[in-house]
C-alpha positions as CSV (number, residue, x, y, z in Angstrom):
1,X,-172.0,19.0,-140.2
2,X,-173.9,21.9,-142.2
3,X,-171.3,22.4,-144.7
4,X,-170.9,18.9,-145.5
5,X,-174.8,18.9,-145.7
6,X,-174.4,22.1,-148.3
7,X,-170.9,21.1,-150.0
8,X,-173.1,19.9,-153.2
9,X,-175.2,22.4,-154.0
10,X,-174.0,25.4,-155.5
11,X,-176.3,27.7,-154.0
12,X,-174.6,27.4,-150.8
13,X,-171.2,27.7,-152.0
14,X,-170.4,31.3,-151.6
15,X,-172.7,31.2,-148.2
16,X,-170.4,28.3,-146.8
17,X,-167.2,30.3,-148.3
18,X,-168.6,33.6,-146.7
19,X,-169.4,31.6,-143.0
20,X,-165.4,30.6,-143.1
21,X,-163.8,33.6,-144.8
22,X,-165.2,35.7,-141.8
23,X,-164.2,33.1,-139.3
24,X,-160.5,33.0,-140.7
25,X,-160.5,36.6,-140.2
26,X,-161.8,36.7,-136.7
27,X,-163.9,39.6,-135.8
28,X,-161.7,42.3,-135.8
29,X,-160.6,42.0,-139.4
30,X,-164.0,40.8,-140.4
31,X,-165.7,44.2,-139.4
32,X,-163.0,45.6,-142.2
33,X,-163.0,43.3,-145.0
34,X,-166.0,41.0,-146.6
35,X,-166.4,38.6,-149.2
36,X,-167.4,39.4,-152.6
37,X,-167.2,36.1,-154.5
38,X,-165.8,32.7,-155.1
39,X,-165.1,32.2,-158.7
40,X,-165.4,28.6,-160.5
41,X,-161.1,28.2,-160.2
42,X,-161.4,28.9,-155.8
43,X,-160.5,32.4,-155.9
44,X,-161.6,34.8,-152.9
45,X,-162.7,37.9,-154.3
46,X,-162.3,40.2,-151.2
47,X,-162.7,44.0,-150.1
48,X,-161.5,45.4,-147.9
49,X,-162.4,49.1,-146.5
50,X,-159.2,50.8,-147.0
51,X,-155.9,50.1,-148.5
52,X,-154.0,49.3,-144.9
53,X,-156.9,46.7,-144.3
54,X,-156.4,45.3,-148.3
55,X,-153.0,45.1,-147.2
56,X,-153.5,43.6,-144.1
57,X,-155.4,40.8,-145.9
58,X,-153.1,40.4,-148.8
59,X,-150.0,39.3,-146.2
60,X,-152.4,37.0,-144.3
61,X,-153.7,35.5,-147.5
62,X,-151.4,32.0,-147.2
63,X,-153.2,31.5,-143.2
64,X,-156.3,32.9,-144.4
65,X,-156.8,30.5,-146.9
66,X,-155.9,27.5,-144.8
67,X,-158.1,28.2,-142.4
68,X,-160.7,28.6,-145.4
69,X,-159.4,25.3,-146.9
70,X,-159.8,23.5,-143.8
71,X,-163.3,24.3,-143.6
72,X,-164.4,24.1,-147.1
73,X,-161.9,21.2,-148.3
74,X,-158.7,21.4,-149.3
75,X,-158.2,23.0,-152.6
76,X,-161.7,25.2,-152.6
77,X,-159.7,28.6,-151.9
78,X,-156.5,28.9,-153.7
79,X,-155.9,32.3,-154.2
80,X,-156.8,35.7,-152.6
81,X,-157.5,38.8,-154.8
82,X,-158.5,41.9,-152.4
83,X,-159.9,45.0,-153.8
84,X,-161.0,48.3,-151.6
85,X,-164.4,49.4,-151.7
86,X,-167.6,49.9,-149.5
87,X,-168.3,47.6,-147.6
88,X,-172.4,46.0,-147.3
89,X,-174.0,47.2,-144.2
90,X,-173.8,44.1,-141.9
């Protein structure tokens, strides 16, 4: 698999954490919210395009970083912080 291929290389950390953030939103929430950043301690640094999407994300944020988890490895997301803000043109 890719991200097992990637997993060591830093460089490909936030791409790989990106690739299953969106994924664990499913494509409706992930035309509202994106991923900023993984820090060095697992958290998601998220925004989201208004405050009832931030919300939205914030009481998913246990599911959302399973499904993460179960991508990545368990323990590589372990908290969710979820700002709003613009979102990058996709």
């Amino acid at each position: 698999m890719l991200a097992d291929s990637l997993r060591g290389r830093p460089e490909a950390r936030l791409a790989l954490a990106t690739a299953a953030f969106a994924e664990a939103l499913g494509w409706r929430l992930a035309r509202e919210a994106r991923l900023r950043a993984l820090t060095r301690d697992g958290t998601l640094l998220a925004v989201a395009a208004d405050a009832r999407w931030a919300d939205q994300l914030r009481a998913l944020a246990p599911a959302l970083l399973e499904r993460v988890n179960a991508r990545l490895g368990a323990g590589a997301a372990v908290a969710l912080e979820v700002r709003v803000g613009p979102l990058d043109p996709r």
